[in-house]
N, C-alpha and C positions, 0 to 999 in steps of 0.2 A: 463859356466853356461848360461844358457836361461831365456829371462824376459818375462813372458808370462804374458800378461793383457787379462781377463775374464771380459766381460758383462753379469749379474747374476740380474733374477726376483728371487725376495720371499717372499712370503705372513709372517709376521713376529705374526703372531695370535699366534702360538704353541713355541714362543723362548722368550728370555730372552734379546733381541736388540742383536746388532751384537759384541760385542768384546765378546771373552772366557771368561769366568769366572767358578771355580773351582767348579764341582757338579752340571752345570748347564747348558741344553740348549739352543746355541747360534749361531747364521750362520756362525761367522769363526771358530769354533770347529766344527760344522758339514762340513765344505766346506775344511777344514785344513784334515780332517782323511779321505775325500775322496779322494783328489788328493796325501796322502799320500800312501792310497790304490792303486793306479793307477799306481803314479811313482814307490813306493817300498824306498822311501824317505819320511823324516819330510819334515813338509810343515809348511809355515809361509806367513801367505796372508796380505796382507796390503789394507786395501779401501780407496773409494776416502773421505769417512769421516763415524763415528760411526751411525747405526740410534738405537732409545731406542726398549725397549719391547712393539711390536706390534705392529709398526709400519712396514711398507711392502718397495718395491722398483721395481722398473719396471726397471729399468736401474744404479742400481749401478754397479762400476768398481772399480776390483782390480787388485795386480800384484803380482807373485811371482818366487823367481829363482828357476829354477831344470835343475838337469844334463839329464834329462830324454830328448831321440830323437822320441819322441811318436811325429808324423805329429798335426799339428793342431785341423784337423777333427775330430782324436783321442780324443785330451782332452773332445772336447763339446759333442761326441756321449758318452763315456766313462762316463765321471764325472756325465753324467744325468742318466746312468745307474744306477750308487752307490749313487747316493745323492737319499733323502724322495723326494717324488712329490710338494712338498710346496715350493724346492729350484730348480732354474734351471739355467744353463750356457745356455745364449743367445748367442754369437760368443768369438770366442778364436783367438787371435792375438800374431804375436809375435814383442815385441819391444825392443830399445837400449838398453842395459845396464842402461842408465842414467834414464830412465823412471820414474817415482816416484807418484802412483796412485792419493796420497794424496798432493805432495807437486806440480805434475804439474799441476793441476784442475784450470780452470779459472772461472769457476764459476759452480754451480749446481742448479737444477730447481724441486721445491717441488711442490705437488700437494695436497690442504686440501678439502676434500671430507664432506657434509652437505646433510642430508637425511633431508628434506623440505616438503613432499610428506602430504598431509593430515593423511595419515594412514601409518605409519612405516611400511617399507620394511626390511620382514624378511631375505633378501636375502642379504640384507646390513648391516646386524648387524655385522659383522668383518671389517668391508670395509668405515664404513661412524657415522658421529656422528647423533644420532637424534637428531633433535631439531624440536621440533609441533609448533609450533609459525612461521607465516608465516616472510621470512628475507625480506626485501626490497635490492635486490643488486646493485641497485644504491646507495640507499646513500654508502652500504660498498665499491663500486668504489669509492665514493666520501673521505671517511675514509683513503683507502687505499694507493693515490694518496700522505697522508700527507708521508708518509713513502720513498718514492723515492729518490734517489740518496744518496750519504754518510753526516752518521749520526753516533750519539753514539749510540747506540740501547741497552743501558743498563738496559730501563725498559723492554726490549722485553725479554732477558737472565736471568735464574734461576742458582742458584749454581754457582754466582759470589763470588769472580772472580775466572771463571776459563781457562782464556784466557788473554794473556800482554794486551790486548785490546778491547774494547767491540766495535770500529770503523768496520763498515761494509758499503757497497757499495751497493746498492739492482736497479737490473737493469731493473725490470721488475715486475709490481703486477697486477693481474688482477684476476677482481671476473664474473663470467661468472651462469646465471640458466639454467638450459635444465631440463624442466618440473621440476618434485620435485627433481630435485639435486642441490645445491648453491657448487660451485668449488672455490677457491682460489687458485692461482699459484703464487709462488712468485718465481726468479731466481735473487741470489744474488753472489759477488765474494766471500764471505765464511759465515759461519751460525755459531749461537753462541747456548749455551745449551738451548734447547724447543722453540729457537725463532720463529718456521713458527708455532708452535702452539699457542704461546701467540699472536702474530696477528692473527690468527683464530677466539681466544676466545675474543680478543680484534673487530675486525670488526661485529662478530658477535652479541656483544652488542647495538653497531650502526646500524644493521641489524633489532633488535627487537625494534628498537626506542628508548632504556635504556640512549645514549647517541649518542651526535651530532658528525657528521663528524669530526670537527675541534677539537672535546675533544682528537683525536689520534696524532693531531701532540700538542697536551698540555703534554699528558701523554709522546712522544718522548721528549719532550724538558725538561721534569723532570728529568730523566736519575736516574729512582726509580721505581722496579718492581712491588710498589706496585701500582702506581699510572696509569698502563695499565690491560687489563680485565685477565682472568685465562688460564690458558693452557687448549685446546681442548683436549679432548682425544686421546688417542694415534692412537686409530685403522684408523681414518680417514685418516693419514700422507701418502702418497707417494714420495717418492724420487721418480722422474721420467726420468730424464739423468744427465748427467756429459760432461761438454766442457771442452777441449784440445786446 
């Protein structure tokens, strides 16, 4: 058997987030019946972690076995042929046996997307959260900064507990504007349920002047989801890579 890891874009506007679910529009149900189309074999994909409904990805990775001797090139010209245009295999590798998409991941890097612009861009309505109210992204640099290195992030996590731990490592956060876009990027060594978008909705608060810098490492140190701001919407989320 062969352990093939796939780097895969996909606009997640038209699914239902990425695990199968029965009756229902999903990336590894649509990515699992094309490479099953392909090889002529079930297919069983594994990612480097779940993302919800709507949310997109510019560089998720997965891995799956097959007996199939189809070359490499194969798979990525192939599977883009049989997949909808919303989903695309970006390069096809092949790795050890041992490989394991989800458990060798050392860390992964999101990217939350803020339509800031005086007049809503219609071009961005799948892609970015509005918000009309101008953000100030310094202080949400200043907010952001409270979040850094390991912490419990259990006000940041919804649908606790659904993890032995709510301990995470966040190795990188940065709020960046380019004209009316306000970007957050967070690269953490693993993510807990909604957490890059409760920081979203949480910075962003800090952003409208609703509350100070230092209220985000108060709300951290509560380790109480109610006590940090709401989850962003989904459509702004990018997963953007995966390190190995």
């Amino acid at each position: 058997m062969r352990n093939i890891k796939l780097t895969i874009a996909y606009d997640g506007t038209d699914y239902h987030g990425w695990q199968s679910q029965p009756g229902l529009r999903t990336i590894q149900q649509t990515l699992e019946t094309a490479i099953a189309s392909l090889t002529t074999q079930p297919a069983s994909v594994t990612a480097s972690g779940r993302t919800d409904a709507g949310v997109h990805a510019l560089g998720q990775v997965v891995h799956f076995l097959t007996p199939s001797r189809h070359p490499l090139e194969v798979f990525t010209r192939a599977l883009n042929a049989l997949l909808p245009p919303d989903v695309r295999v970006l390069a096809a590798e092949e790795m050890p046996q041992a490989f394991h998409a989800t458990l060798d991941a050392r860390s992964k890097r999101y990217r939350y997307v803020v339509d800031n612009g005086q007049v809503a861009d219609p071009f961005r309505v799948r892609y970015a959260w509005r918000v009309g109210r101008t953000l100030d992204a310094e202080r949400m640099r200043s907010g952001g900064r409270m979040l850094l290195g390991r912490h419990d992030f259990h006000s940041f996590e919804t649908e606790w507990p659904n993890r032995s731990s709510s301990v995470r490592t966040i190795l990188d956060l940065a709020v960046a504007r380019d004209g009316p876009l306000v970007t957050i990027e967070v690269e953490a060594d693993g993510f807990l349920y909604n957490m890059v978008r409760s920081i979203a909705g949480t910075l962003v608060l800090v952003g409208l002047g609703r509350r100070d810098p230092e209220w985000v490492g108060q709300a951290l140190s509560a380790c109480d989801r109610a006590a940090a701001g709401p989850n962003a919407p989904a459509q702004g989320l990018f997963l953007l890579r995966v390190h190995y």
